[in-house]
Phi, psi and omega in degrees: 000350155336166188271160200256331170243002162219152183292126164093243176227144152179170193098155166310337167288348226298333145001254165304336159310259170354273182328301200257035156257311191267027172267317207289307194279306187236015175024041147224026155332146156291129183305329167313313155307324202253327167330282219260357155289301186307328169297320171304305204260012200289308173321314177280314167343310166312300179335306181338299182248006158200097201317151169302098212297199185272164185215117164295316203273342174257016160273331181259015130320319183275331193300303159270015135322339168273009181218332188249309192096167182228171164258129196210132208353069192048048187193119192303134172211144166295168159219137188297134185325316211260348148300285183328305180320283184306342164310292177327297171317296189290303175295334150290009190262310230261002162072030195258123145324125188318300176312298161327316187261056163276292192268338147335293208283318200287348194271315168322316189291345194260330183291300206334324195284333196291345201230038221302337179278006202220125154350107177293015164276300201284339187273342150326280178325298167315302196315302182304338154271334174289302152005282148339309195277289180317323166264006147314303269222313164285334179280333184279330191273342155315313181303317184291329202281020206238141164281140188206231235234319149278340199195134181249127150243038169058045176298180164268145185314328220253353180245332129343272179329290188291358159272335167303298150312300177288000178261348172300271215304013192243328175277337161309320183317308195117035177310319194310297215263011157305298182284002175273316166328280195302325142330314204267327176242015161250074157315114215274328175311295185295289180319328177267344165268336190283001208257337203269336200300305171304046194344067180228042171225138195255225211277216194264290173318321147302319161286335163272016170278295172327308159324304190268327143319287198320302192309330216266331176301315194284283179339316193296303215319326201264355185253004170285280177311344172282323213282350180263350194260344178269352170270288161275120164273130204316167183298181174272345131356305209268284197297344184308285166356294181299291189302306185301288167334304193266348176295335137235051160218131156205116172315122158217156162286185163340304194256029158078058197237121161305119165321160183299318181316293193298357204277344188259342176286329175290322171268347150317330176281303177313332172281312221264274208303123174272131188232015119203167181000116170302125182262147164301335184262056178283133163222054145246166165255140174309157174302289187326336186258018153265089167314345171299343189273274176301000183257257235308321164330281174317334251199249201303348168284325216269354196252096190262135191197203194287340185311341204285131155353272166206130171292327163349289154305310166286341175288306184303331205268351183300320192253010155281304204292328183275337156288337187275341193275339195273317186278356168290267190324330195293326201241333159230180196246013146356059203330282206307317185328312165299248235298352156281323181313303173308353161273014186262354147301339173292298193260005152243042180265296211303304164338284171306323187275350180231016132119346183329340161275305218286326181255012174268340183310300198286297173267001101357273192267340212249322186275167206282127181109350172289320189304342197227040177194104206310281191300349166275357167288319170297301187291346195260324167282328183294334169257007154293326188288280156002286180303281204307335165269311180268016172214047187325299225281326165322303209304282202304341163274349180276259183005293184307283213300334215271293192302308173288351163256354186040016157206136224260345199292335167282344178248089171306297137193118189221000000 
């Protein structure tokens, strides 16, 4: 969980890294410890999705720093005119507290032998996204350590509890829509032009350091919400949320592949669904048997018009939604379910006709990184599997109408 561009630790996380490599490594941190750090960084956390604003009274704080000195890790120090001026600089660029970007520029100058072409201004910027990349990439490995429905790492309870807790209040909080935010305006394009508008971009290595931060942030970010929907499933507010994005944000590369973001929000959804049969030893309640859940859902998928994104995709989720609705039902006696049953010709006629297999075969199954990530290869069989059991007759008529049209590419595969 080191930083990806520079060796070792450093910054104010270097902390919480630390903590929570050695929950990940020796599951017995003392519970007091891992309380009152998470709690210490709960504040950086935030940062995540709303950076620490400018501040008038610690822009003059730094500002008499050239005569009075400030306190900087408990210890009064001057600072040179022509360091505050970059202080100035970097927090209008980077739209940053003076203060933060204080300890920016000094952790650049502790960089400068590693990067002899770059600045300690330009080395802030890197310093600052990475960060960034860094308390994701801790907020996604709390979210794993959490017990659910796939997967244990045997923590001792009490440290359970407290990891468990304090990542509950972050979805109460409003996480989803924090990262749908941040996904949806931390762009790596727009971001590397306004840095550049701020002449605060450097060679060719700089920018592709930037690149890869920025990308690996937006990327954790989106992968927070996969790793809790494959453990709990979000509230239903939250998968709502999730469906309204993508029906207009939808990532794809060159070869019409989903990107890494949409690609986790889309199995994100899919984790949110039951995709077979309710077990007694369950120990969530399905989305589904919330009508509360299931009309507005149901209701915002179905209402398809020009706005969309890419239909591909919604046409795909008409036939997870029309499989998760046939095996919800198969197992309860759910009044509203019956009345989504009568839609199920609507939504895999809608499904088949504007290509919903051809794109989880293709932008889907196809896109990079799928292949090497167990649970979206589990869940993508699993609603194949789903269908082809809990909808025979279906099947033999997609088979039949294929043989008889001699083409197989809208049911890819069946």
């Amino acid at each position: 969980m080191t930083s990806v561009l520079f060796p070792g630790l450093w910054g104010p996380t270097a902390e919480l890294v630390l903590t929570v490599d050695s929950i990940v490594r020796n599951k017995s941190t003392p519970q007091d410890q891992i309380g009152s750090i998470l709690k210490k960084h709960k504040a950086d956390f935030n940062c995540l999705f709303s950076p620490l604003e400018r501040s008038v009274k610690d822009r003059q704080t730094v500002v008499k720093a050239v005569t009075e000195g400030m306190s900087i890790s408990g210890v009064t120090r001057t600072l040179p005119k022509v360091f505050t001026q970059e202080v100035m600089l970097l927090s209008d660029v980077l739209k940053l507290n003076e203060l933060k970007c204080v300890h920016l520029l000094l952790a650049g100058e502790e960089h400068l032998p590693r990067f002899p072409n770059l600045t300690r201004g330009l080395l802030a910027v890197l310093l600052y996204f990475d960060e960034r990349r860094s308390l994701a990439s801790c907020l996604k490995t709390l979210i794993q350590l959490r017990d659910g429905r796939l997967w244990t790492f045997g923590l001792q309870s009490n440290i359970l509890d407290t990891i468990s807790s304090f990542t509950s209040d972050f979805v109460n909080e409003g996480l989803v829509q924090k990262i749908l935010t941040v996904i949806l305006e931390t762009d790596v394009a727009s971001e590397l032009e306004k840095l550049e508008q701020g002449h605060a971009l450097g060679d060719g290595l700089h920018r592709m350091m930037l690149r890869e931060a920025i990308t690996e942030y937006r990327n954790t970010l989106s992968d927070v919400l996969f790793v809790w929907a494959c453990q709990n499933p979000l509230p239903a507010g939250d998968n709502l949320k999730i469906l309204r994005h993508l029906k207009k944000h939808v990532s794809l590369d060159k070869e019409g592949r989903l990107e890494h973001d949409s690609l986790a929000l889309f199995m994100t959804l899919l984790y949110g669904l039951d995709l077979e049969p309710q077990s007694d030893h369950q120990s969530y309640s399905s989305l589904l048997l919330d009508p509360s859940f299931t009309t507005p859902f149901h209701k915002e998928l179905t209402e398809t018009d020009s706005k969309i994104a890419n239909k591909g995709l919604i046409a795909a989720l008409h036939f997870v939604w029309g499989v998760s609705v046939n095996v919800t039902a198969s197992s309860s006696t759910a009044a509203h379910l019956d009345k989504l049953l009568v839609d199920e010709d609507l939504l895999f006629n809608w499904a088949f006709r504007n290509g919903g297999c051809e794109f989880m075969a293709n932008a889907v199954a196809q896109s990079q990184g799928f292949a090497n990530e167990e649970y979206y290869v589990s869940r993508l069989h699993t609603l194949i599997s789903s269908f082809i059991s809990s909808l025979p007759l279906r099947v033999s008529e997609i088979q039949s109408e294929s043989k008889d049209q001699q083409d197989t590419s809208r049911y890819v595969f069946f």
